[in-house]
C-alpha positions in Angstrom: -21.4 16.2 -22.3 -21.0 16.9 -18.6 -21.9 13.5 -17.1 -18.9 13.4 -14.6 -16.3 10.2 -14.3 -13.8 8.6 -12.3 -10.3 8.6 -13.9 -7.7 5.9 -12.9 -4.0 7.3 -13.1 -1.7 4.1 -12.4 2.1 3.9 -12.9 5.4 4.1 -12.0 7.4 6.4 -8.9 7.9 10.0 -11.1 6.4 9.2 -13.7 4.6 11.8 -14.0 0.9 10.5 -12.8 0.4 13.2 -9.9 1.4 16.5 -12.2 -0.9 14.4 -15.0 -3.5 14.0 -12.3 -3.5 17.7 -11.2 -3.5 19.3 -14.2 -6.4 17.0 -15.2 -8.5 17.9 -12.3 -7.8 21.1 -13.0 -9.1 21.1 -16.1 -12.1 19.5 -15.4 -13.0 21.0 -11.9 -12.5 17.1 -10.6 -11.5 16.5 -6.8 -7.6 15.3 -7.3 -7.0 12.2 -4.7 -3.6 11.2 -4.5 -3.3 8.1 -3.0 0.8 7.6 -2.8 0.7 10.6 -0.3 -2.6 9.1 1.7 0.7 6.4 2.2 3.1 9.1 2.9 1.2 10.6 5.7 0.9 7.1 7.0 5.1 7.0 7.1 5.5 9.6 8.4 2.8 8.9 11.2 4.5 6.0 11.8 8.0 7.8 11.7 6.6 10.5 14.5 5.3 7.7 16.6 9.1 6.0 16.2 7.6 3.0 15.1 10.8 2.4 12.9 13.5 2.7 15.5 11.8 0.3 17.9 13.1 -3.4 17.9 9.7 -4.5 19.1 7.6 -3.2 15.4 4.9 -4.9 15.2 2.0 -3.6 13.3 -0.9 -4.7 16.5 1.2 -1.6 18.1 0.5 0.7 15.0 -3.0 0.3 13.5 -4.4 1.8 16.7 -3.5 4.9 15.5 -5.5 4.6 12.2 -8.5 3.2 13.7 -9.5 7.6 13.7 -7.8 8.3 10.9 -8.9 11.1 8.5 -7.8 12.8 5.1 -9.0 15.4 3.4 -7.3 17.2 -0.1 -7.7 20.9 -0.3 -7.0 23.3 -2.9 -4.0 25.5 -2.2 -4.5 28.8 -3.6 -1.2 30.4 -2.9 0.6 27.6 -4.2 -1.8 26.2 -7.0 -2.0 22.7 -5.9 -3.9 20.3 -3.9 -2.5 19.6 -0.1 -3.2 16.6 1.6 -4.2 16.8 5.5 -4.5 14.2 8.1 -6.4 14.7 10.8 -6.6 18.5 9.9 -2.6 18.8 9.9 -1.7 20.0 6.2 1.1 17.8 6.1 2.1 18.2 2.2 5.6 19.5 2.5 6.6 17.0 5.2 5.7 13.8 3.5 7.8 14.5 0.3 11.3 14.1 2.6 13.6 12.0 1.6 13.3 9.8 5.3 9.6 9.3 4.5 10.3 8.6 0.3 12.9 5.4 1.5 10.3 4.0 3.8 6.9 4.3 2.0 7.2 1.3 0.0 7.8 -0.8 3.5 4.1 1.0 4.8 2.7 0.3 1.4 3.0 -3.1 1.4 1.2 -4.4 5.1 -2.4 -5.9 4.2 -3.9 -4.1 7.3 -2.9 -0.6 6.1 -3.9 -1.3 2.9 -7.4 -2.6 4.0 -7.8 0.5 6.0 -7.1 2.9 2.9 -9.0 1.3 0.2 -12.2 1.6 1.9 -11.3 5.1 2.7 -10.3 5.6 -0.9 -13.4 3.8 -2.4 -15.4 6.1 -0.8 -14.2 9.0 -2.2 -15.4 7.9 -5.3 -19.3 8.0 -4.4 -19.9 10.7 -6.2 -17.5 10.4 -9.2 -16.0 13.6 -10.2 -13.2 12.2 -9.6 -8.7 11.6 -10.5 -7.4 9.2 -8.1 -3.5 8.1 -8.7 -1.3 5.6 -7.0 -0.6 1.9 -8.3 -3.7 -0.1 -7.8 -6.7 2.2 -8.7 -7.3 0.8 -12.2 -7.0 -2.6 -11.2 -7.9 -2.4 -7.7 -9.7 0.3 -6.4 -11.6 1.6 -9.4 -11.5 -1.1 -11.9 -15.0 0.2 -13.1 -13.3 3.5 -13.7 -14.7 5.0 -17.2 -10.8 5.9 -17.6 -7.8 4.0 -17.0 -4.5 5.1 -17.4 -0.5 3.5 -17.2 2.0 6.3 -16.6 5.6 4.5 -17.0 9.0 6.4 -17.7 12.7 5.3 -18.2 14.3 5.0 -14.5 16.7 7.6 -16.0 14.5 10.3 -16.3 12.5 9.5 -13.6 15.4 10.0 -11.5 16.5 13.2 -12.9 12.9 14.6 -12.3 13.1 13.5 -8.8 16.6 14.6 -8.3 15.7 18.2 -9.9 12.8 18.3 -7.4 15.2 17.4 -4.3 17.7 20.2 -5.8 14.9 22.7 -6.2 14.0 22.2 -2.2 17.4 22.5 -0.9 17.7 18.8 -0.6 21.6 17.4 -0.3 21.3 13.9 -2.3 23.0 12.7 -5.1 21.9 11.5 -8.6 23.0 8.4 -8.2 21.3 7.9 -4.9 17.4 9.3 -6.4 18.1 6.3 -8.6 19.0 3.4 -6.2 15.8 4.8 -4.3 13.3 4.7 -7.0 14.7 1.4 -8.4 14.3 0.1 -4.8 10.8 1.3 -5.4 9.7 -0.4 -8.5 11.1 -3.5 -7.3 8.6 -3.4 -3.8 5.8 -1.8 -5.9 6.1 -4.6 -8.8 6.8 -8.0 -6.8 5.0 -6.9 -2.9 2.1 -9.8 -2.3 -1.4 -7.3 -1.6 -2.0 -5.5 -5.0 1.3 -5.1 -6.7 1.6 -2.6 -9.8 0.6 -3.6 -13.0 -0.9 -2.1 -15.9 -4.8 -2.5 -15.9 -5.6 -4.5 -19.6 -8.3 -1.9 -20.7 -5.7 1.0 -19.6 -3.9 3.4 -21.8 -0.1 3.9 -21.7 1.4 6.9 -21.6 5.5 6.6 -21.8 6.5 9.9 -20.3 10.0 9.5 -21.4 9.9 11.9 -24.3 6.2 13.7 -23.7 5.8 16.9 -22.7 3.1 17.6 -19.9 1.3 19.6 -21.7 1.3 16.9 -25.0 0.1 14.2 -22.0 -3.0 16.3 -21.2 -4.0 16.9 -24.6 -3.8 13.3 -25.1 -6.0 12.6 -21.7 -8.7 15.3 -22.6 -9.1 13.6 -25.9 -9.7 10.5 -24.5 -12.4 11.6 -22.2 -14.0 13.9 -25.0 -13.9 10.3 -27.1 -15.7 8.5 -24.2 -18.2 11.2 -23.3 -19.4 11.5 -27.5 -19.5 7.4 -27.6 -21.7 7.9 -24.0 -23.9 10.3 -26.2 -24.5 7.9 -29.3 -25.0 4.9 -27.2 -27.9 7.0 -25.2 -29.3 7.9 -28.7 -29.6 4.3 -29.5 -31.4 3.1 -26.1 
């Protein structure tokens, strides 16, 4: 009952997929990779190297910078989570801005960058053990993952959640603005040409409109405990 896993947690912009992941890895002593801020470190790379604010972008003048590059996720104690570094920096807090949030999706979608992070983000799966989330792991980067799951929410909610967040850090934006951003978001996740989102056809959806976190893991750990007993039967059998 212990044989370890990889677990694929696709979906939406706050949906709910990285507090699903977390608590999930938690639960199962799993190494949590969070792929959408392995893309946020890149932004705001590229935002500390003013890559944005030059009329001469061109990505030749940025993928030096990467050809180094390395992550790591540690567990936080003092603030019971995982942090992301890059190149050693803890940059955790940083990448959740609001300047690196309406750029991502522009990072996201170059093929070069994307190249250079799936390979990185394959490998952490070697060993299994394993909850990666971001858009493209089910169908993409895992898609021999044991489990695959579809976080999607209403772009109402998902905007509150993201608007509370901003309000809890001190963040000055408005409701109506969290929501033009994330909508701006689906749109360049859904239609952008190198693995767009979509929902993996052997994933399970979760609609975190109306479910509690807590309901959402319950659900998840079920799954797995499902998948480990039909393991255990088919082994029988061989």
């Amino acid at each position: 009952m212990n044989q370890k896993m990889i677990i694929a947690i696709d979906g939406y912009s706050a949906s709910g997929k990285s507090t699903l992941a977390q608590n999930l890895s938690k639960k199962l002593k799993y190494t949590y990779i969070d792929t959408g801020a392995m893309y946020r470190s890149i932004t705001l790379l590229a935002i500390r190297k003013k890559m944005f604010h030059s009329d001469l972008w061109n990505i030749t003048n940025f993928i030096p910078f990467l050809i180094n590059i390395n992550f790591q996720f540690k567990w936080n104690n003092k603030l019971n989570r995982t942090d992301i570094f890059i190149n050693k920096e803890n940059v955790q807090s940083e990448i959740r801005s609001i300047e690196v949030s309406n750029k991502v999706s522009l990072i996201a979608r170059i093929p070069e960058i994307r190249k250079k992070l799936t390979i990185i983000q394959k490998n952490f799966g070697n060993k299994k053990g394993i909850v990666m989330d971001g858009r493209d792991i089910g169908s993409n980067i895992f898609p021999q993952s044991e489990l695959k799951i579809f976080m999607k929410g209403s772009i109402e909610v998902r905007s509150y959640r993201r608007f509370e967040y901003f309000k809890k850090k001190g963040k000055k934006i408005s409701y109506e603005e969290v929501k033009k951003n994330l909508f701006y978001r689906d749109m360049m996740d859904l239609y952008r040409r190198i693995s767009p989102l979509k929902k993996p056809k052997d994933s399970i959806e979760i609609d975190s409109t109306l479910i509690s976190t807590e309901k959402q893991l319950n659900m998840v750990v079920q799954l797995i405990e499902n998948i480990r007993l039909s393991n255990k039967k088919n082994k029988n059998y061989i």
